[in-house]
C-alpha positions as a printed NumPy array, in Angstrom:
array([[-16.307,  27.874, -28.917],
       [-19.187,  30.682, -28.69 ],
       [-21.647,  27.764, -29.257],
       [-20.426,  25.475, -26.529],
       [-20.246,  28.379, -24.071],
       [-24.001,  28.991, -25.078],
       [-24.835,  25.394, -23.654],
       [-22.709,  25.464, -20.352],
       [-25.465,  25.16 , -18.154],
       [-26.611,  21.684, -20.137],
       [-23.147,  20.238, -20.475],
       [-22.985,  21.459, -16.614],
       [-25.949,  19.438, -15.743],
       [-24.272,  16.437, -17.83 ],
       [-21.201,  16.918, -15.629],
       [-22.851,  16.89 , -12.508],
       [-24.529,  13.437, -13.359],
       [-20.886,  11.837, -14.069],
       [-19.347,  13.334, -10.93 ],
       [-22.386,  12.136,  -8.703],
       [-21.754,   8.545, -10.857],
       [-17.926,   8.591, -10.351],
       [-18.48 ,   9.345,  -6.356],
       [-21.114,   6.228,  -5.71 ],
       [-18.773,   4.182,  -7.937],
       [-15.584,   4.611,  -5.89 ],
       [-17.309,   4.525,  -3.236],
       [-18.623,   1.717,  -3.449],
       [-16.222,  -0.801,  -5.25 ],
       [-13.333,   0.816,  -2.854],
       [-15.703,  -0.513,   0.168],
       [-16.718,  -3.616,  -1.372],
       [-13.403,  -4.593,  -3.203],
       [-11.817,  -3.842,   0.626],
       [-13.772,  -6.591,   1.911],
       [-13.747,  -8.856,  -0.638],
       [ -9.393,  -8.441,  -0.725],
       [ -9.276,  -9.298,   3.117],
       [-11.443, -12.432,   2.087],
       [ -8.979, -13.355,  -0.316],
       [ -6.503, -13.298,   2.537],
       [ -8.202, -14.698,   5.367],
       [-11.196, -16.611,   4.784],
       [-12.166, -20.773,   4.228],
       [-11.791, -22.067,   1.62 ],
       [-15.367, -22.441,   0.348],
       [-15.951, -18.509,   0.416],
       [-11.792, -17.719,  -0.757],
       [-13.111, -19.901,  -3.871],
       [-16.147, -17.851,  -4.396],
       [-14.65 , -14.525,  -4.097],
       [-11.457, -15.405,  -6.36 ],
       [-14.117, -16.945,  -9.177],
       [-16.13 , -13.251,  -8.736],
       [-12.727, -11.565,  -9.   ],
       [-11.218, -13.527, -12.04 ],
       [-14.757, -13.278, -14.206],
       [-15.363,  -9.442, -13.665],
       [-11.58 ,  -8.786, -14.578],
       [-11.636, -11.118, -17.553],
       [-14.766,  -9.77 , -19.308],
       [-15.028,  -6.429, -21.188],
       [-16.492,  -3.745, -19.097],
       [-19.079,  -3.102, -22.136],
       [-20.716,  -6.859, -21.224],
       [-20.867,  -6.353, -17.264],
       [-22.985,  -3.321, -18.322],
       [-25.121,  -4.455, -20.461],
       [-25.702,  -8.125, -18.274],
       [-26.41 ,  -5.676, -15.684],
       [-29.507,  -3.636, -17.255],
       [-30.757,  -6.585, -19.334],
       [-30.174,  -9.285, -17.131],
       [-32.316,  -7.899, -13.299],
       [-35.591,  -7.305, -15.9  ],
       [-35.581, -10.783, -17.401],
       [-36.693, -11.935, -13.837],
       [-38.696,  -8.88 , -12.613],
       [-36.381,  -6.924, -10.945],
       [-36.532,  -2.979, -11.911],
       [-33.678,  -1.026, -11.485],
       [-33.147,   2.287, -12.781],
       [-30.647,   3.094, -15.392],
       [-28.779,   5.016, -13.066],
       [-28.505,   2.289, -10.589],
       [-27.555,  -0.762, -13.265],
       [-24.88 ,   1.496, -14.222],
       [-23.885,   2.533, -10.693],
       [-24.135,  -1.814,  -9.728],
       [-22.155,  -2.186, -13.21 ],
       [-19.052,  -0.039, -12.432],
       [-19.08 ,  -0.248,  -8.822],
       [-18.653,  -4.349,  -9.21 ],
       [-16.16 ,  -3.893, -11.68 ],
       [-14.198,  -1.595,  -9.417],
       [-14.731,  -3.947,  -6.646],
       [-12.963,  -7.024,  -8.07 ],
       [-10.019,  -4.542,  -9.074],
       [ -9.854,  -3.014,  -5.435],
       [ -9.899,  -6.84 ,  -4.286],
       [ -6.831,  -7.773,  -5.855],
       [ -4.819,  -4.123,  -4.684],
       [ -6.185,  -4.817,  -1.13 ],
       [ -5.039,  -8.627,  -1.234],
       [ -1.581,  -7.629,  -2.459],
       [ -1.319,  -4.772,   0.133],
       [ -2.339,  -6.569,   3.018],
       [  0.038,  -9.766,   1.598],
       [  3.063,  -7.377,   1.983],
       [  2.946,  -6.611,   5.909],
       [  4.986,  -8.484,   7.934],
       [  3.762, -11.486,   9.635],
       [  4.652, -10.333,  12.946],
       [  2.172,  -7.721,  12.611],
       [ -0.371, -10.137,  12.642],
       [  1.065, -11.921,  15.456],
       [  1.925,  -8.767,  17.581],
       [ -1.516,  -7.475,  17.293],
       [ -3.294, -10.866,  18.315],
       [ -0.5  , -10.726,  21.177],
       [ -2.522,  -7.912,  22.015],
       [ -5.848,  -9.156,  22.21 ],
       [ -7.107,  -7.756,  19.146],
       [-10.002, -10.162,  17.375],
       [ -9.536, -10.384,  13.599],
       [-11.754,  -7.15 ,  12.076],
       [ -9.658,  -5.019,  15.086],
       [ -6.784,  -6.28 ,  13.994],
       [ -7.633,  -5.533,  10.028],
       [ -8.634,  -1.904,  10.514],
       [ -6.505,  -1.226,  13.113],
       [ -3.129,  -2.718,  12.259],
       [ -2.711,  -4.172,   8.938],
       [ -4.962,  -2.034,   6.211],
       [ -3.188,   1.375,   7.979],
       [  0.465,  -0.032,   7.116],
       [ -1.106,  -1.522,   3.828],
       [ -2.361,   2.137,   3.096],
       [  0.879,   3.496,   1.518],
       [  0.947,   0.653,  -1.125],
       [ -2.473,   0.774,  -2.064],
       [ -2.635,   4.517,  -3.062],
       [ -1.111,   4.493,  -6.175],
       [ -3.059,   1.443,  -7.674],
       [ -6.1  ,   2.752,  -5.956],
       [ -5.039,   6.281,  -7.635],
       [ -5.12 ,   4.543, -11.009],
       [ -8.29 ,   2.636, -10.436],
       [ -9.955,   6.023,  -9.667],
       [ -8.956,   7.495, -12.72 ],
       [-10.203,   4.245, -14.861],
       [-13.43 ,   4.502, -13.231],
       [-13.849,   8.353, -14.161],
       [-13.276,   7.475, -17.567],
       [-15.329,   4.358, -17.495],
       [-18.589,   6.902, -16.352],
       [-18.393,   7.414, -19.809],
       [-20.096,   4.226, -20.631],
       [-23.296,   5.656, -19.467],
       [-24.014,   7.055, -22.871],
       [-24.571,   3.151, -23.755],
       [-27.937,   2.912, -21.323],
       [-28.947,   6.499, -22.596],
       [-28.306,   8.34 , -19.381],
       [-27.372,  11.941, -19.467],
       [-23.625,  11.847, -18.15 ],
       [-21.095,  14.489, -19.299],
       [-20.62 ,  12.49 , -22.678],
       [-23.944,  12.307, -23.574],
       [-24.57 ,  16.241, -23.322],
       [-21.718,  16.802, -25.166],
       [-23.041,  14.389, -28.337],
       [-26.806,  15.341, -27.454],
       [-25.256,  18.855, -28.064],
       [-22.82 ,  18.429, -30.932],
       [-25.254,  16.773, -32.938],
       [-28.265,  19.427, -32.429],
       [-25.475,  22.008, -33.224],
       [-23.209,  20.573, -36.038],
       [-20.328,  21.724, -34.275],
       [-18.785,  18.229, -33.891],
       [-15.383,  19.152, -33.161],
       [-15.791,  21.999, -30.359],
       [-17.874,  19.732, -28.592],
       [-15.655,  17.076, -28.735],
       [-12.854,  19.219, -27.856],
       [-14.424,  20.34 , -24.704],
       [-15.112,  16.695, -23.517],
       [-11.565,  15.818, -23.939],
       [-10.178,  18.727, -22.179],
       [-12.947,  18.251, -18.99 ],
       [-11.924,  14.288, -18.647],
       [ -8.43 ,  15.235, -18.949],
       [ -8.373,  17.997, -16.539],
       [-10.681,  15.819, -14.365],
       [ -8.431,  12.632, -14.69 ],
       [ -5.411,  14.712, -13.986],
       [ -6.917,  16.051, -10.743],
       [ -7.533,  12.879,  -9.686],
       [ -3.936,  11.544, -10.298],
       [ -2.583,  14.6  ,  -8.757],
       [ -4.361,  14.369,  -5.438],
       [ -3.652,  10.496,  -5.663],
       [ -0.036,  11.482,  -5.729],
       [ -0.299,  14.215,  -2.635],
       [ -2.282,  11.84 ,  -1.046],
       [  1.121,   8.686,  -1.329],
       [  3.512,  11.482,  -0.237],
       [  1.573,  12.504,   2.864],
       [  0.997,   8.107,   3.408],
       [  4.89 ,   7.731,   3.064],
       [  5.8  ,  10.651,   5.331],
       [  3.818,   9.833,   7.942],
       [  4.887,   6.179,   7.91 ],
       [  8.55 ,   7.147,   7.506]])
C-alpha cells in the first residue's frame, strides 16, 4: 500500500473530478427529472407523449450508448462540447428520465383532495406543485432518489470511457505505470464503497427526518 500512498495527491485530484461530476449530475437530472415527472402528471397530451417517449428510450438503452451518442453524436453537426460536459449531459439525462418516473409515482400517491384543497385556496398550478404536493411527495421519493444517487456515483465511473481523469482513471493511469494492479484496485473499491455507503446512509437520515416531520 506504500506505493498507492506515494500517489495520494494524483488519485486525490482523480477524486475530486468524480465528486465535482457526481454533484452536476444529481443536480441536474434531480432538477430536470422533477420537471419532466410533474409533466408526466399534468400536462396535454402532445408534450405527456413526448416526455414518456424521452423517459422509456433513456431507461431502455444501456448507459454505455447514451454516452457514447452523446460525445460522438453533437460533433457530427458542429457542435463542440467538452468531454467533461458530454459526460456531465450523458449522466445527468439518464438520471433525469429515472427521477421522472420516482417524481410521477410520488406525486401519483397524494390524495386528490390535496389538489382540490389547494386550488380551493387560490393556488395556480406551479404554487400548488411546490407548495403542496412535491412536500407530501418528499417522504416517498427519498429512498428511490437515495438509490438513484448511489447509481449515479457509480455510473461517474464511465468517464474512463471518454478518457477523462475521474477517480477510476487515476487509479488505472496509476496501477499500470506502477504494476501494482491489485493495491490500486483495492483502493478504488474501498473509496466507491465508502463513498456509496455515505450516500445511502445520509439518504436514510435524510427518510427518517421526512417521516418524522410528516408524522
Amino acid at each position: 500500500m506504500q506505493v498507492v500512498w506515494a500517489n495520494r495527491h494524483l488519485l486525490w485530484q482523480g477524486l475530486e473530478y468524480t465528486l465535482k461530476l457526481f454533484a452536476v449530475v444529481i443536480l441536474l437530472g434531480s432538477v430536470i427529472g422533477t420537471l419532466l415527472g410533474v409533466g408526466l402528471l399534468y400536462s396535454g397530451r402532445v408534450i405527456k407523449g413526448v416526455i414518456r417517449a424521452y423517459v422509456d428510450i433513456v431507461r431502455g438503452i444501456p448507459l454505455i450508448v447514451t454516452i457514447f451518442l452523446i460525445f460522438y453524436l453533437p460533433v457530427s453537426y458542429g457542435i463542440n462540447l467538452s468531454p467533461f460536459q458530454s459526460i456531465s449531459l450523458a449522466l445527468s439525462s439518464f438520471a433525469a428520465a429515472h427521477m421522472a418516473e420516482i417524481v410521477r409515482g410520488a406525486l401519483g400517491s397524494v390524495a386528490r383532495g390535496q389538489t382540490d384543497a389547494a386550488k380551493s385556496l387560490g393556488l395556480t398550478f406551479w404554487p400548488r406543485i411546490f407548495s403542496v404536493l412535491l412536500p407530501q411527495a418528499f417522504p416517498l421519493m427519498v429512498g428511490p432518489w437515495t438509490n438513484l444517487a448511489v447509481d449515479m456515483f457509480k455510473g461517474t465511473s464511465l468517464a474512463i470511457l471518454v478518457s477523462q481523469a475521474d477517480f477510476l482513471f487515476s487509479i488505472q493511469k496509476r496501477a499500470t505505470a506502477r504494476g501494482h494492479y491489485l493495491a490500486f484496485y483495492l483502493v478504488a473499491m474501498g473509496v466507491y464503497f465508502l463513498c456509496c455507503f455515505a450516500i445511502s446512509r445520509a439518504g436514510s437520515w435524510a427518510g427518517r427526518r421526512v417521516r418524522l416531520g410528516s408524522a
